[in-house]
Each structure stands twice: as structure tokens, then as C-alpha cells.
C-alpha positions in Angstrom: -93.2 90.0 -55.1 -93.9 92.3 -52.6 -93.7 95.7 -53.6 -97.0 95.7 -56.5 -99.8 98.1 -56.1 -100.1 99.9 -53.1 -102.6 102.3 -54.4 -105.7 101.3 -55.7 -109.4 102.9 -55.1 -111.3 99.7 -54.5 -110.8 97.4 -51.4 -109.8 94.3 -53.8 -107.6 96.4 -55.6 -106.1 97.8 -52.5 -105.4 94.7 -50.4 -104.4 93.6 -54.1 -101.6 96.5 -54.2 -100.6 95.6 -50.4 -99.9 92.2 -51.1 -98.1 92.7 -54.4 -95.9 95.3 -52.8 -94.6 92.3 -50.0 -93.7 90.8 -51.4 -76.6 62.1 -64.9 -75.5 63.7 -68.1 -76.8 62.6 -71.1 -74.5 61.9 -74.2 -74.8 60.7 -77.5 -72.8 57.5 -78.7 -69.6 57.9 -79.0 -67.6 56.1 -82.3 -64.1 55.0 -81.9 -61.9 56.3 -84.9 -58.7 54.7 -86.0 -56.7 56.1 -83.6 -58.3 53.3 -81.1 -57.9 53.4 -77.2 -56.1 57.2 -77.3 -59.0 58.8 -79.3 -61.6 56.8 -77.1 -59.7 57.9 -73.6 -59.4 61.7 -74.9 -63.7 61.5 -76.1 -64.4 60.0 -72.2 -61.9 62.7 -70.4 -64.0 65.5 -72.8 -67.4 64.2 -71.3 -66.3 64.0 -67.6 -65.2 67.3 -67.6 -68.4 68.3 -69.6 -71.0 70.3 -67.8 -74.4 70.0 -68.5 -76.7 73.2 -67.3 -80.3 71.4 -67.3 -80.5 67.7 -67.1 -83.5 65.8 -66.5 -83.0 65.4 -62.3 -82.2 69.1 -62.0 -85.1 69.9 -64.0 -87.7 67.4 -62.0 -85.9 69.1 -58.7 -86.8 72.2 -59.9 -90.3 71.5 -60.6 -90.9 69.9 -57.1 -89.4 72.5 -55.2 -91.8 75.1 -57.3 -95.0 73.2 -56.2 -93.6 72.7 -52.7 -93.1 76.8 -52.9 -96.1 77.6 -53.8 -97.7 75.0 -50.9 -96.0 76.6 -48.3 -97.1 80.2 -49.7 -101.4 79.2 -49.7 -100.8 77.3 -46.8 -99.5 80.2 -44.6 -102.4 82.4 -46.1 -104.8 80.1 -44.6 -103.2 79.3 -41.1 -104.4 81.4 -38.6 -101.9 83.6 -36.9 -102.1 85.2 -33.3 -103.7 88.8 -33.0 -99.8 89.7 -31.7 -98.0 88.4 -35.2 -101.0 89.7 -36.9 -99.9 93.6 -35.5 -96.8 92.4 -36.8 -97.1 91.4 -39.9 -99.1 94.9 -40.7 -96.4 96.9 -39.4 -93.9 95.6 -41.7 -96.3 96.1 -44.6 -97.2 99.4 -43.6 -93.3 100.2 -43.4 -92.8 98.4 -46.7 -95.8 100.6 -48.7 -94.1 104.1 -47.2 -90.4 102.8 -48.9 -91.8 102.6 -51.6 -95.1 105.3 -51.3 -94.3 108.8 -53.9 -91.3 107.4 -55.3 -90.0 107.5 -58.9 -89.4 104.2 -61.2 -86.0 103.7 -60.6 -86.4 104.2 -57.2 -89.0 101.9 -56.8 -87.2 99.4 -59.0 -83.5 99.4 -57.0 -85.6 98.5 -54.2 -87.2 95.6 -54.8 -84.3 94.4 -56.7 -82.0 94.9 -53.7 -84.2 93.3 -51.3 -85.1 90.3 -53.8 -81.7 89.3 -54.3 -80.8 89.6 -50.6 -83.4 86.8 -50.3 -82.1 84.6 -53.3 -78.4 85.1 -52.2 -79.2 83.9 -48.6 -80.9 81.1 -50.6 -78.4 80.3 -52.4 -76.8 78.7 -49.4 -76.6 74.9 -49.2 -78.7 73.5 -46.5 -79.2 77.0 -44.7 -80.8 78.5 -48.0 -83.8 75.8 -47.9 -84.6 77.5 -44.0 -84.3 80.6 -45.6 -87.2 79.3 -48.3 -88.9 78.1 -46.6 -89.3 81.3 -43.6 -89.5 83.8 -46.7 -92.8 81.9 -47.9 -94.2 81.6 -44.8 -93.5 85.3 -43.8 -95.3 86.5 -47.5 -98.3 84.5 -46.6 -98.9 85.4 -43.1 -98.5 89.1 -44.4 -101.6 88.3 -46.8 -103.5 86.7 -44.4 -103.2 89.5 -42.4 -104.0 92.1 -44.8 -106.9 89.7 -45.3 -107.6 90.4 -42.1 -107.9 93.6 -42.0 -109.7 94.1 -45.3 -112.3 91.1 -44.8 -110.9 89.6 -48.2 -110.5 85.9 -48.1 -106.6 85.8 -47.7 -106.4 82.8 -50.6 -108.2 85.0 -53.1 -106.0 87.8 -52.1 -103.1 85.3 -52.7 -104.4 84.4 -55.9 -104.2 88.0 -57.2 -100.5 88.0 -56.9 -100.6 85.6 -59.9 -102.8 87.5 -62.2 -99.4 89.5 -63.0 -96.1 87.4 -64.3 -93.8 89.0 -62.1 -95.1 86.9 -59.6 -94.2 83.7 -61.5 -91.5 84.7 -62.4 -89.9 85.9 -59.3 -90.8 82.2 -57.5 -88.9 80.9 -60.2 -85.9 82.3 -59.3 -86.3 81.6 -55.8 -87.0 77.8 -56.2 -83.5 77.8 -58.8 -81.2 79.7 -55.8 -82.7 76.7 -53.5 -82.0 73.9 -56.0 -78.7 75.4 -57.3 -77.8 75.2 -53.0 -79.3 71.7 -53.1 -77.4 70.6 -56.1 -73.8 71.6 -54.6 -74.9 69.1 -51.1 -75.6 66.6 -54.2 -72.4 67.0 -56.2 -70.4 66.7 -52.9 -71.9 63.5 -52.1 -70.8 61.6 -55.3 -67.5 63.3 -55.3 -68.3 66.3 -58.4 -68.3 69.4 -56.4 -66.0 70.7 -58.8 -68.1 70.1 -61.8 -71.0 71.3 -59.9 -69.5 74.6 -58.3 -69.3 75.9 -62.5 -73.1 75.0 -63.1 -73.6 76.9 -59.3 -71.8 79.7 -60.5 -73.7 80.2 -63.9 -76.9 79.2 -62.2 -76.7 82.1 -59.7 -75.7 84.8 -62.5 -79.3 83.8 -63.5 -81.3 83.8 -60.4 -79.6 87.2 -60.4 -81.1 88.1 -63.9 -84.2 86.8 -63.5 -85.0 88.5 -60.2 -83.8 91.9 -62.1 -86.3 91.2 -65.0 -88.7 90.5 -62.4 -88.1 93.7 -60.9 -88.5 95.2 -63.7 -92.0 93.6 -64.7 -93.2 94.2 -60.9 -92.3 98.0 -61.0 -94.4 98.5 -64.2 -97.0 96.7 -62.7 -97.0 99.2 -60.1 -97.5 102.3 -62.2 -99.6 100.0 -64.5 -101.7 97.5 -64.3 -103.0 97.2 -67.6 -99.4 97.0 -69.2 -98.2 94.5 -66.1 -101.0 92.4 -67.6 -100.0 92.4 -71.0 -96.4 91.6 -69.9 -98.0 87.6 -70.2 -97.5 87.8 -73.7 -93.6 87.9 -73.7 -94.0 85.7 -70.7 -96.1 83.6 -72.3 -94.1 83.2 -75.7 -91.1 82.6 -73.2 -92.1 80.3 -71.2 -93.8 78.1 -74.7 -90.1 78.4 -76.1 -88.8 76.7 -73.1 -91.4 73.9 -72.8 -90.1 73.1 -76.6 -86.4 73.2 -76.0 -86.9 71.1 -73.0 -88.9 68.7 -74.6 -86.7 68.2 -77.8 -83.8 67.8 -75.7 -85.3 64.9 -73.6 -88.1 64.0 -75.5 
């Protein structure tokens, strides 16, 4: 969620543009047919080998390591940093803007792509992608507070602005799945299902994949467009209502 907005008129739209631019498986009952103890062992080997994409631990997992994501993201807005980080800091996001400064869509878009999923690959990692969350956050705060800094906007509000565009939300999203899709594997090899596990692992990082490419996609119009980065809620919106229904039928 870096690479949003860079050139705005007013001082809240610029630091705005700045920091946008930085960035158990459940089973029904099972009936025993005629064919008794055979047809029971062949319905038990079937679910064993079953894999379930979204159960309710995953999905609670999830959920906590969103909040703890967004925690670590206000907290290092507010945290002061030393004057020599904060020359830091506003290097890099000078450096960032000119990557990205006079430079067509697609141009734009293959760049925060490619740099997005070098972050949720890393992520991806068991044990070592949690560090790797946890350093990314901390970084795309203290750049915000610095920009804060040096605009004399209140580095939370400043934070806050990211998430009056859905890329933002979005993009987090896949950031928190690459972590618990690492997490999940350390799980699995503790109770002896890593090879059940390493199939979810594998679909669930096509999608971190995709989802960082839609949000991509949604962050570089947002950058040539405000108003229509805006109106991207409504499909996220819409989404985001379909998936609090499925969820809730399936474990309601």
C-alpha cells in the first residue's frame, strides 16, 4: 500500500499520496450402508485425506493476526523515531515517489505488484515470515510518521487516510493470509499433517498472489483517480458482504 497518490495540491492530500505510495475439519454424519465395516473404512480414509480450505481455527487465526497487523501499523505511526531514522525513512520515500513519478499505468502497476509480492512471498515463510510481518509494518508506519513529520499532519490521521481507499484493506489481507498460511504449515507439522497442510499452503499462496494483484490493480487506479479508487468500495463492499454470509452459513 505504498505507492497511492504522490501528487496532490493540498498538504493532506499530499502527505495522503506519500503515504499511499509506501506503501479440525468439520464433517457431516456419516451413515453406514450395507456394505458395513468396508464402506465405513473407505468414508473415514475419504475424510482424512479431505482438505478443508477455511475452517473455523484458520479463520479466528486470520482474524487475530489482521488486528495484531493493523496494531503494529498505528503503533509505529505514533512511536517517535530518532531525527537519523527519520532522514531515513524520507529518503526511501522520496526514492519510492521518483519510481513511480511520470510513469504510465502499467508501469506503475508492475511495480507495486512486484514489490508486494516480494513482501508476501518472504512472508510466506514459516517462523521467518512472522519477522518479516512484523518489520514490513513497522517500516510503513515509521515512514508515515515521518512524512508526518515533515508535513505537521498528525501521523495517525495520515494513517487513517490509507483506509479511506480499499486497496489498503485489501492488500493487509493478503499479508496477514501469507503469515497464517506460514503459521499453519509450523501447525500441521506438529500434529503430524504436513502433507495435508502443504495442498491448503499451496492453494492459499496462489491467492495471496491474486489478491495482492487485484490490489495492485485497485491502488494504481487510485493513483490516477481518486474519485474512482473511492468508488472501488462498492465491489469491495458487495465482496466482502458475500463472504461474511458464506462464512456464516457454513459455521453458523
Amino acid at each position: 500500500m505504498m505507492t497511492a497518490a504522490l501528487n496532490g495540491k493540498a498538504v493532506l492530500q499530499d502527505s495522503m499520496s506519500c503515504v499511499c505510495s509506501l506503501t479440525g475439519d468439520r464433517n457431516g454424519p456419516v451413515g453406514m450402508s450395507e456394505g458395513g465395516d468396508s464402506g465405513l473404512r473407505e468414508t473415514v480414509t475419504q475424510d482424512a485425506d479431505s482438505v478443508r480450505l477455511v475452517d473455523k481455527g484458520r479463520l479466528l487465526l486470520f482474524l487475530g493476526v489482521f488486528v495484531l497487523e493493523l496494531l503494529i501499523f498505528f503503533g509505529a505511526t505514533v512511536v517517535p523515531i530518532g531525527p537519523a531514522a527519520q532522514q531515513q525513512v524520507q529518503q526511501a520515500a522520496k526514492e519510492l515517489q521518483n519510481s513511480t513519478a511520470h510513469q504510465p499505468p502499467a508501469a506503475v502497476l508492475g511495480f507495486i505488484f512486484s514489490n508486494n509480492v516480494k513482501v508476501a512471498l518472504a512472508e510466506l515463510i514459516p517462523g521467518a515470515g512472522a519477522v518479516v510481518f512484523f518489520i514490513s509494518m513497522v517500516n510503513t508506519g515509521q515512514v508515515i510518521q515521518a512524512i508526518g513529520l515533515s508535513t505537521g499532519v498528525p501521523a495517525a490521521l495520515l494513517g487513517s487516510l490509507l483506509f479511506a481507499f480499499p486497496f489498503t484493506i485489501v492488500e493487509l489481507s493478503a499479508y496477514a493470509l501469507a503469515v497464517c498460511s506460514g503459521s499453519m504449515l509450523i501447525i500441521a507439522w506438529r500434529r503430524k499433517r504436513l502433507h495435508r497442510e502443504a495442498r491448503v499452503f499451496a492453494y492459499e499462496a496462489v491467492g495471496v498472489v491474486l489478491i495482492l494483484l487485484i490490489a495492485a490493480t485497485m491502488e494504481t487506479i487510485t493513483l490516477f483517480s481518486y474519485e474512482i479508487g473511492f468508488a472501488l468500495w462498492l465491489p469491495t463492499g458487495l465482496l466482502v458482504a458475500w463472504l461474511a454470509i458464506t462464512l456464516r452459513r457454513t459455521f453458523g
